[in-house]
N, C-alpha and C positions, 0 to 999 in steps of 0.2 A: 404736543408732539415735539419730538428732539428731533432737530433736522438729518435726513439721513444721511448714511455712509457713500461716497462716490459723488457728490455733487456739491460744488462750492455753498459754504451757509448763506452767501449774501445772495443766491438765488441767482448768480451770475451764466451767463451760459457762452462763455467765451473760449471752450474748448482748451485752452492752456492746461498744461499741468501742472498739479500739488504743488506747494512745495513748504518747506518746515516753515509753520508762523511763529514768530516770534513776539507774541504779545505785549513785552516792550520794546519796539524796534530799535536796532542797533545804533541809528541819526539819535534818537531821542534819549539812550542811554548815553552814547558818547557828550553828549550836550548837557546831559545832567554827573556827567562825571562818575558815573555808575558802572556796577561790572555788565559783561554780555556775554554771552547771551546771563538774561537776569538769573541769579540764583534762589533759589529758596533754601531756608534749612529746616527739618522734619519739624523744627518745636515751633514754627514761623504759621503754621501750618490748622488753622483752628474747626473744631468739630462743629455742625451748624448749633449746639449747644453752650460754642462759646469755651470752651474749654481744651489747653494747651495741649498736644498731642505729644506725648512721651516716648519715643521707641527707644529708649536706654542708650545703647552703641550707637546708633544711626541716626541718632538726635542729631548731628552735626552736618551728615548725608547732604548733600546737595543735589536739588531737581532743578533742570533747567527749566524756565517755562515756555513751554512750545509745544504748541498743536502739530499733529500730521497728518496729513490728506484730508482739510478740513479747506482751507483756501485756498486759489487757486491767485498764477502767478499775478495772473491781471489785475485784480482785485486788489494782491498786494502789492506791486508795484506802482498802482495808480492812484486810487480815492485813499486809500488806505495811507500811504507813504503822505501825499499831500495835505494830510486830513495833522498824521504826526508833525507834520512842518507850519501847519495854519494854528494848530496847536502852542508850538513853541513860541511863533512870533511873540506873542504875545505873556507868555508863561516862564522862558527861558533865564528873566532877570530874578524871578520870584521863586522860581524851583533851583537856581540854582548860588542865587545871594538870597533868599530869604526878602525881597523888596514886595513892598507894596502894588499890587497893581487895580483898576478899575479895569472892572470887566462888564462894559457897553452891552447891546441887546446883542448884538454880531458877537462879540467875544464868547458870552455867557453860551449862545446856540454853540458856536464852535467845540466848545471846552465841554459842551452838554452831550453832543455825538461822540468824540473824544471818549469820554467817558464810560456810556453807553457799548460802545464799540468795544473797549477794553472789559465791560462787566460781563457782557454776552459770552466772550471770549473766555476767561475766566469760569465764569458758569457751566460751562461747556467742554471748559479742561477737566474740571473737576468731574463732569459726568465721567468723561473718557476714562477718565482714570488709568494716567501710565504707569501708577504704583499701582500695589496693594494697600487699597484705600479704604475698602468697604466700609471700613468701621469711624470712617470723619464722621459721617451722615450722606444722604440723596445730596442730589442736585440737580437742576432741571433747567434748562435754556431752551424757551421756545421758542421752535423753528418758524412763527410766522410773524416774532421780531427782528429775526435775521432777513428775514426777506423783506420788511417793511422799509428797514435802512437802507440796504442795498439798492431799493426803487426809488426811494424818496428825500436819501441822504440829512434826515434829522433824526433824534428819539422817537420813537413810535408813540400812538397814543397809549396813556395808560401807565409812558413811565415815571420815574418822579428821581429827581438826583440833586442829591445839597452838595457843598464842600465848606472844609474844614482845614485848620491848620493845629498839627499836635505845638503846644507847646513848646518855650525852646528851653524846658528846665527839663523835659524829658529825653531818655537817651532813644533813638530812633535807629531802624537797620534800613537801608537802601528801600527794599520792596516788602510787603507782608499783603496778606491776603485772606479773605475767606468769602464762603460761598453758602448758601441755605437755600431749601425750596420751601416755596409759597403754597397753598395748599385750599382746596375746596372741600370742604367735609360733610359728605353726604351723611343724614340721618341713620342710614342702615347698610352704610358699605365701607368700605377702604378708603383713606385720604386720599385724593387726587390731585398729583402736581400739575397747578398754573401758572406758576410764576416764581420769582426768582431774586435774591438781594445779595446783591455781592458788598462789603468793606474792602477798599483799595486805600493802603502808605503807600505813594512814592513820594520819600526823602519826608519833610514835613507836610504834603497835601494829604488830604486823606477825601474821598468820593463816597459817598454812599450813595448806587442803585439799586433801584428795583424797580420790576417790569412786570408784566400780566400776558399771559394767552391773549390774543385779539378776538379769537374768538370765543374764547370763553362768555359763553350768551349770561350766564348768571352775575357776571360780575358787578360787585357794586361798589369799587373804588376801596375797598379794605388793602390796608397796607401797614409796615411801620412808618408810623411817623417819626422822621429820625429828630426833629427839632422836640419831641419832645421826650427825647431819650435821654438828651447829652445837657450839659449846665445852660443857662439862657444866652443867646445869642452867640456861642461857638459854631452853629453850622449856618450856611446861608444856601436859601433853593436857587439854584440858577436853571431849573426843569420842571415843569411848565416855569417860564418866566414870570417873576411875581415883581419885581422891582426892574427898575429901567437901569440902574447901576448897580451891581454889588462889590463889595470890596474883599479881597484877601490880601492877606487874613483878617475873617471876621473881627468884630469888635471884642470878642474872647476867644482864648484860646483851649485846646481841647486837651486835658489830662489822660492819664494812662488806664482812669477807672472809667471814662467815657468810650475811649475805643473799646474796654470790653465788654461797656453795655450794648455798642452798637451791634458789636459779632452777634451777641446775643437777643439781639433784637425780635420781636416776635408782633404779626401784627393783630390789630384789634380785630376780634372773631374769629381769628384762623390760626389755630395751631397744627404746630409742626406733628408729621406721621413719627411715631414712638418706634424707633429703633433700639 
């Protein structure tokens, strides 16, 4: 289920009002020396098939990214804002010199919700769809990982999130993005969306999540595995924690043929509904 219209996603009930979310907050842009509110451009913009989206004239068009009447102010002014700041301590030398950093169990959890928080969001813009979008592909952000965060302040169970660093022979824009739904395929009906994998650039990081319905009772851990998408050792999992350190940027780095296997990504047993 998509969480519905009229009530904060993180399940908050603090009675504040909406207010525009800005999926990369404006502390965290100005820190990476990025534009704001973030821009997209239409060709930025990829189909859950992995393939560049061409609108001719309006290739160039810019979307700002930002939800409305989706969170509320509390949310964002509070875990939300703290969460982009617990983020950067740590991140701010490496997203924005390109340095090395070790990222401890604490770092890895941080940077893992971070993450998360930003894919949900993402997923969920893309549902909303403030263009005329139809024809990217679905999207699906389920509403009982938004509420699982907002309770319990980590990834929920079920999701799984590595990172990467593109390259620095490749030419990189500020932000890029894509979004695909996850899918249950019943023998004798319609695909049904469970779940969800967002690809997030910002600057050379690049995230890959994905997440599951909680309650999806049939689940049995199918997903892409993104380490075994991309060239050997370019992504490292910091979700479910697998190692007590991991370093960024990985011990490889990630080519421009790797990020389009990722967008493309599809996971074992479950293909995507044919649009």
């Amino acid at each position: 289920m998509i969480p519905p219209a009229g009530k904060c996603v993180w399940g908050c009930d603090s009675g504040k009002p909406f207010n525009q979310e800005h999926i990369i907050g404006k502390h965290v842009a100005k820190a990476l020396d990025i534009s704001f509110p973030v821009p997209m451009n239409w060709g930025d913009i990829h189909r859950s098939t992995g393939e560049i989206v061409d609108h001719g004239e309006r290739l160039e068009d810019e979307l700002k990214i930002v939800l409305a009447d989706r969170v509320c102010e509390r949310c964002n002014g509070q875990w939300m804002r703290k969460l982009d700041k617990r983020m950067l301590q740590f991140m701010w030398n490496t997203l924005r010199h390109e340095e090395r950093v070790q990222l401890n169990a604490g770092k890895q959890q941080t940077l893992a919700l971070w993450a998360t928080k930003v894919g949900l969001l993402l997923a969920l813009w893309f549902h909303d769809q403030p263009f005329d979008a139809e024809h990217l592909g679905p999207s699906f952000a389920p509403a009982d990982n938004f509420l699982a965060v907002g309770k319990h302040m980590r990834p929920p169970e079920r999701t799984r999130i590595w990172i990467g660093a593109i390259a620095p022979t490749v030419s990189v824009r500020e932000f890029s993005m894509s979004a695909s739904a996850l899918y249950e395929i019943p023998t004798d009906a319609e695909p049904i969306p469970r779940g969800y994998y967002t690809v997030v650039q910002l600057k050379r990081l690049v995230l890959f999540v994905t997440g599951w319905e909680l309650d999806y009772a049939d689940y049995v851990g199918q997903g892409p595995n993104a380490e075994a998408i991309v060239r050997a050792r370019a992504l490292s999992r910091i979700w479910p924690m697998s190692e007590r350190v991991v370093e960024w940027p990985p011990p490889s780095y990630l080519e421009s043929d790797d990020l389009d296997n990722l967008v493309k990504a599809q996971p074992s047993g479950v293909q995507p509904a044919q649009s």
